[in-house]
Structures are given as structure tokens and as C-alpha cells.
Steps between C-alpha positions, in 0.01 A plus 500: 500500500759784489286709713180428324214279565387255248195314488571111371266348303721140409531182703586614799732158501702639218872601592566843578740519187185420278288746596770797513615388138167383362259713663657818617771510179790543741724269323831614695503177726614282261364068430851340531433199647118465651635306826598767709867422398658761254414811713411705154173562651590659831263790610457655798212372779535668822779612409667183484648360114278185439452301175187607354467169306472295868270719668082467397346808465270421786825529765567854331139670517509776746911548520718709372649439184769660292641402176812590298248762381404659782858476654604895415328766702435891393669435139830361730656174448525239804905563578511114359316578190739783456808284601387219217513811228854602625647210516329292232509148724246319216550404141216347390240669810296233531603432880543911540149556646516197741834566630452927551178382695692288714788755542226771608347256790846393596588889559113580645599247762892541545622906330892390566540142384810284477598349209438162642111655605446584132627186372236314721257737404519398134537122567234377276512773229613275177705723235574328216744746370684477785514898632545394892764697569359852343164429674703445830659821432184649394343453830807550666521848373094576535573484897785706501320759311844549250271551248549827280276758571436650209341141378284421798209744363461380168 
């Protein structure tokens, strides 16, 4: 998990969004909807953005893992963390964790999307304060590295 091992000691049937919330205290994958719907609960497995909340624990043991927490490396923010502070794509935030972790697989996989790419990408990400376009442009600006640079270390 984020680079660390952890040893488990719940139901092993439990979803993976339990036991990061309930055992480990990383509460950054959010509970929207509990049927693999919302995509609030998106973390990284393999490097891929699943929803935590579909996956049991047992599928997960041995991978890696990375949550909104462990997203930002050596005190730097993922380019789409940064781009989400920049551009301020969220109102309420619920949906922000879920939707940066799917922007940072989509780039992992594909640096140079379209706009078209990203929209697919984030098919299945429910916002209920409607920022679409701003995450779009979020992610759109993440790959293109048009961030400023005198942000990107903070």
C-alpha cells in the first residue's frame, strides 16, 4: 500500500475500500455508492484506477496499491493533483480523489491523450456538482505539462 507492506488482520472477503478506510485510516477513497458505480473510491492496483468498494481484499493481497495518499512522490504533486489545485475542477471534492486517480492511470497508460481519450477515461466518475469540463481540462493540461512551475513543488 503506497510502497509499504501491510499485514491484514480483517475478513479477507471484505472490500478493499473497507480495509484501506477502516483498517489502515486512509480515508481518501471515498464510500459514494458501495456498487462499484460512483468511481469516488478509485485507487490505484497495478497501476490501473479500480473501485476499491468492488474489489475483496483477498484479489488485492500481494499487488501494488496506491491511494490518493500515496499519489505525490518526494514532497511533489502527481502533475494531476497539481492540475486539480490550479484549476479548481471540484466544488464540493467528494468525487476529487476518484477522478485525479483515474486521470493519473489514464496518463500512466496514454502521456498525450485526446480529449475524446480523457472523456472515456472518466466515463463512470459521477460528479454531482457537475465540474466535467474543468476536470477534462485538468487532465488535459496534466499531459501537456502547461502547468506552472513554480507550483509543481509545493
Amino acid at each position: 500500500m503506497n510502497g509499504v507492506a501491510h499485514p491484514i488482520s480483517l475478513d479477507r472477503d471484505r472490500s478493499l475500500l473497507y480495509v484501506l478506510r477502516e483498517e489502515l485510516g486512509l480515508t481518501g477513497a471515498k464510500y459514494g455508492c458501495g456498487e462499484g458505480e460512483c468511481g469516488a473510491c478509485k485507487v490505484l492496483l497495478e497501476g490501473l484506477a479500480v473501485r476499491a468498494c468492488a474489489i475483496p481484499v483477498s484479489e488485492a493481497l500481494g499487488r501494488s496499491i496506491v491511494t490518493i495518499e500515496g499519489l505525490a512522490q518526494g514532497g511533489r504533486l502527481h502533475p494531476v493533483q497539481q492540475a486539480f489545485l490550479e484549476l479548481c475542477p471540484f466544488q464540493c471534492g467528494f468525487c476529487t480523489p476518484g477522478m485525479i486517480m483515474a486521470g493519473a492511470s489514464l496518463l500512466s497508460q496514454n502521456p498525450n491523450p485526446t480529449e475524446e481519450e480523457v472523456r472515456t477515461a472518466m466515463d463512470g466518475n459521477i460528479c454531482r456538482c457537475g465540474g466535467y469540463l474543468r476536470v477534462v481540462e485538468a487532465i488535459l493540461r496534466a499531459a501537456q505539462g502547461t502547468l506552472r512551475p513554480e507550483a509543481r513543488s509545493r
